[in-house]
C-alpha positions as CSV (number, residue, x, y, z in Angstrom):
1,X,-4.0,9.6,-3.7
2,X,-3.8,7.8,-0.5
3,X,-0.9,8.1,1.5
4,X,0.7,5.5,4.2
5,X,3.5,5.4,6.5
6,X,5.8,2.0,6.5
7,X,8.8,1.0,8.2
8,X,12.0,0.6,6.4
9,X,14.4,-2.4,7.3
10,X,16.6,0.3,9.7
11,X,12.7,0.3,11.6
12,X,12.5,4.1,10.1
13,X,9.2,5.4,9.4
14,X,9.0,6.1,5.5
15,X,5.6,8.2,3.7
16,X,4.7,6.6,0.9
17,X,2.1,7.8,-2.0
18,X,-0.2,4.7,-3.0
19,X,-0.6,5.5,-6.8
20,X,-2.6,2.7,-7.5
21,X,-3.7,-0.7,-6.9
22,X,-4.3,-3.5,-9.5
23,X,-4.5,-7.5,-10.0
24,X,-2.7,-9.6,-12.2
25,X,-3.5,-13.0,-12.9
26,X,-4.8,-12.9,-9.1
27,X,-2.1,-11.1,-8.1
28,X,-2.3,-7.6,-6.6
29,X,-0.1,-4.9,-6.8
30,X,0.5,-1.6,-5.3
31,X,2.5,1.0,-7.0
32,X,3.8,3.5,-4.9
33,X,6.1,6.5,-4.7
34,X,8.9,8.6,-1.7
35,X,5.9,11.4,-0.3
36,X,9.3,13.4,0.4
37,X,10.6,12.9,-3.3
38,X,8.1,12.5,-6.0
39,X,10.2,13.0,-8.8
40,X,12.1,9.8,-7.5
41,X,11.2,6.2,-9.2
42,X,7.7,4.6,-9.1
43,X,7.9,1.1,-7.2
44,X,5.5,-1.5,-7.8
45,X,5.1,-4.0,-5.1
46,X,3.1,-7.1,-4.8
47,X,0.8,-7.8,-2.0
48,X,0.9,-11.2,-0.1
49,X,-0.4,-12.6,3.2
50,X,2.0,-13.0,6.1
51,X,1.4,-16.1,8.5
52,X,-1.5,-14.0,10.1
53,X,-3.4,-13.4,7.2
54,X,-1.8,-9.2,7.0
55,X,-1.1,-7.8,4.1
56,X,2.9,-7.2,3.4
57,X,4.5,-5.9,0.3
58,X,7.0,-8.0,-1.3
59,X,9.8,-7.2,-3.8
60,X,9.4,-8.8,-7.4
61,X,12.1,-10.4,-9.6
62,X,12.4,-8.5,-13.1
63,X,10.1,-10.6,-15.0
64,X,7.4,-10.2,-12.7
65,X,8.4,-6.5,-12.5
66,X,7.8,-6.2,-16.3
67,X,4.4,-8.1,-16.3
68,X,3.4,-6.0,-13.8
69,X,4.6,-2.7,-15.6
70,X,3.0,-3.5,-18.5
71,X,-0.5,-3.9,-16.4
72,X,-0.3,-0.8,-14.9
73,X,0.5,1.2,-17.7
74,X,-2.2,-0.3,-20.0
75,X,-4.5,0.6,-16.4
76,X,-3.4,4.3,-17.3
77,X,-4.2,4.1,-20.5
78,X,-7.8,2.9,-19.9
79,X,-7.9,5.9,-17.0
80,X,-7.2,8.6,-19.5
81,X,-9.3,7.4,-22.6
C-alpha cells in the first residue's frame, strides 16, 4: 500500500494509506485511510482535475458515497476470489 502525505485545510501535513484506486462510470476514486490510526474510518474520495489539469480529491455527497462503496467492495470481492 502506497502511502502519501496531504495537507489538511489548517495547511497541516496529514499521512494517508492509499488502499486502492478504482473507476466508476469514468469516475475514479481513491480510498484511503489516517497512517497514524488505521483502525479509524476508510474514506473514499473522488479524483478531479483542478484548473491546471492536477489531480485533487473531492468530497462526495452520500449517494455518490454509496455507489462508490458498493464498487469497491464488489473490487474486494473479485481480489480475494
Amino acid at each position: 500500500m502506497q502511502k502519501h502525505v496531504f495537507i489538511d485545510e489548517l495547511g497541516n501535513p496529514v499521512e494517508f494509506i492509499i488502499k486502492a484506486k478504482f473507476s466508476l462510470d469514468d469516475t475514479d476514486y481513491v480510498v484511503m485511510l489516517p497512517a497514524d490510526d488505521i483502525d479509524s474510518p476508510t474514506y473514499i474520495l473522488r479524483v478531479d482535475m483542478d484548473d491546471e489539469g492536477d489531480e485533487i480529491l473531492v468530497g462526495i455527497d452520500d449517494d455518490e458515497l454509496e455507489e462508490a462503496k458498493t464498487a469497491y467492495e464488489e473490487l474486494k470481492q473479485e481480489q480475494i476470489q
